[in-house]
C-alpha positions in Angstrom: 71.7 -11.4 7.8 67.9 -11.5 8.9 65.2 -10.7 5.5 63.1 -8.1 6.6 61.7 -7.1 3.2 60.8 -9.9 1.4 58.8 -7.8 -1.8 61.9 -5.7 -1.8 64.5 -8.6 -1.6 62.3 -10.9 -4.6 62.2 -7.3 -6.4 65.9 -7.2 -6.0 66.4 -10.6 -6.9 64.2 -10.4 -10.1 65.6 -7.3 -11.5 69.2 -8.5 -11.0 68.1 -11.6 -13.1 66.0 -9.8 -16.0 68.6 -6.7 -16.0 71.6 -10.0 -16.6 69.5 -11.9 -19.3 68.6 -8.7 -21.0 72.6 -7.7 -21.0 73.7 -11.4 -21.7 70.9 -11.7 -25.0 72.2 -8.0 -26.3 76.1 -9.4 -26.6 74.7 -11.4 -29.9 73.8 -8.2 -31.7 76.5 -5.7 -32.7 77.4 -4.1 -30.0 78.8 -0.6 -31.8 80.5 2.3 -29.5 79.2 5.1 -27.4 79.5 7.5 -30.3 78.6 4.8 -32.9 76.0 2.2 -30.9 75.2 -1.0 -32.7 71.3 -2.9 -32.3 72.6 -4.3 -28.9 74.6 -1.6 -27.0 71.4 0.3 -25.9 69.9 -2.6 -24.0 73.5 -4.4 -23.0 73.6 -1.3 -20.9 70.2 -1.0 -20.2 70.3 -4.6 -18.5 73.3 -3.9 -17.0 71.9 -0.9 -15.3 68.7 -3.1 -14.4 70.9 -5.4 -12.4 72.7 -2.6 -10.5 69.2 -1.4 -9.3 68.0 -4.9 -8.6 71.5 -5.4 -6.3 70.3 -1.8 -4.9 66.8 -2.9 -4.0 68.1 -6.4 -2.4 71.0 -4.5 -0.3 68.2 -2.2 0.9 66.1 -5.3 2.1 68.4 -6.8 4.7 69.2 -3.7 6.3 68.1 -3.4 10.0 66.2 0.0 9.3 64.2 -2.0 6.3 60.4 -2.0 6.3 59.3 -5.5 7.6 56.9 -6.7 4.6 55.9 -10.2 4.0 54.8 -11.6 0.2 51.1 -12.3 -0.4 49.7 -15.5 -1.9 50.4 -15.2 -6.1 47.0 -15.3 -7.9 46.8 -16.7 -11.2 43.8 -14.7 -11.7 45.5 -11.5 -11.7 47.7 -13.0 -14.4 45.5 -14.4 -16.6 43.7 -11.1 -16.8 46.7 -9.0 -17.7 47.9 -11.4 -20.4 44.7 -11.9 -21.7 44.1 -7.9 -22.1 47.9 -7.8 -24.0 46.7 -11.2 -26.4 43.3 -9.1 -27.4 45.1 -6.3 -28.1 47.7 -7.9 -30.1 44.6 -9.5 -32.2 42.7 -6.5 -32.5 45.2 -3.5 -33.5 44.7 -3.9 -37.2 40.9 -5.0 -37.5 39.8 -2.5 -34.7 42.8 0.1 -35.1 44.6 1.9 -32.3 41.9 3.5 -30.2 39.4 0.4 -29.9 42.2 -1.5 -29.1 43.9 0.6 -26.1 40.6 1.3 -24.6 39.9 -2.6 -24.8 43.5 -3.4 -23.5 43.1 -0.7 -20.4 39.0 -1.7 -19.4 40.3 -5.3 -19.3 43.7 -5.4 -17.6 42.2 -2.7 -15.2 40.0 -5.3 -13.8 43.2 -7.1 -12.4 43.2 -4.3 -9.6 41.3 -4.5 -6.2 40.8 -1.0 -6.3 39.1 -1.1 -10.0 37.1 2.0 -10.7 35.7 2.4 -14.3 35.9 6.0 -13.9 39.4 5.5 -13.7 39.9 3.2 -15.9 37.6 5.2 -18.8 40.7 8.4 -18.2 43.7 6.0 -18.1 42.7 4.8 -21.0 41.4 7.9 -22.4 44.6 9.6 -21.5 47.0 6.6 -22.8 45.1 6.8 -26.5 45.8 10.3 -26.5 49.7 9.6 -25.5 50.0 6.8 -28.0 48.8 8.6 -30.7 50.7 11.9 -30.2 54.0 9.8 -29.6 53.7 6.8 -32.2 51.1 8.2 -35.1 51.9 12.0 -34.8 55.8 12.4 -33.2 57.7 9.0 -35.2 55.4 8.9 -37.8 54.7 5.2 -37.2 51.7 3.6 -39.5 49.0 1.8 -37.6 45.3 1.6 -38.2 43.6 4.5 -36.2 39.8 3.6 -36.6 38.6 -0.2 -37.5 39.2 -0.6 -40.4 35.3 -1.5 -41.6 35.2 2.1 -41.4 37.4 3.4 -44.1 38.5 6.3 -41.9 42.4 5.2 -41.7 
């Protein structure tokens, strides 16, 4: 067996390990039928199906017809960028509301990318507040701050 895809094989490998944990963690909640599910039988399955593709992605990496890829150097920076966009968003959903924070979350995490264009960026985000709102606020009826709430608009 010679690795010839290492982002595929580490891909596999991760998958097959998140898709288990998920699976193993949803056996503590009910776990219901197929016409009756309980809390965990959507993601014990879901999990379970993670894994599967993760072996998928790992069996595809050793073959002899694989890509030949090696794995750059991990950069913390990259990471501390993305968190840190997902921790200001967390703290400013209900004193900003929805829209401040998505655009805020998308302009800052989008800086993690080499090939960061604020044009970009501005429509992702743009388009993301529109698909957030239509799905959460307008199609489940879900109850978050819109505007900041300074404004009285909510």
């Amino acid at each position: 067996m010679q690795l010839r895809n290492k982002q595929d094989f580490w891909s596999g490998v991760m998958f097959i390990l998140l898709g288990l944990g998920f699976a193993w963690k949803a056996t503590s909640y009910s776990m219901g039928t197929a016409a009756r599910m309980g809390p965990g039988y959507f993601p014990h399955w879901l999990g379970i199906l993670m894994a599967i593709l993760g072996v998928v992605i790992l069996l595809t990496s050793i073959r002899k017809k694989a890509e030949e890829t090696e794995i750059d150097r991990f950069d913390f920076k990259i990471l501390a960028i993305i968190i840190s966009s997902i921790v200001i968003f967390g703290l400013a959903l209900r004193p900003l509301g929805l829209i401040i924070s998505l655009f805020l979350l998308v302009m800052i995490s989008s800086q993690a990318s080499h090939e960061h264009s604020w044009k970009v960026s501005f429509l992702n985000s743009m388009f993301l507040i529109l698909l957030c709102w239509l799905s959460f606020v307008k199609g489940l009826g879900l109850v978050f701050p819109i505007w900041p709430s300074f404004l009285g608009l909510n």
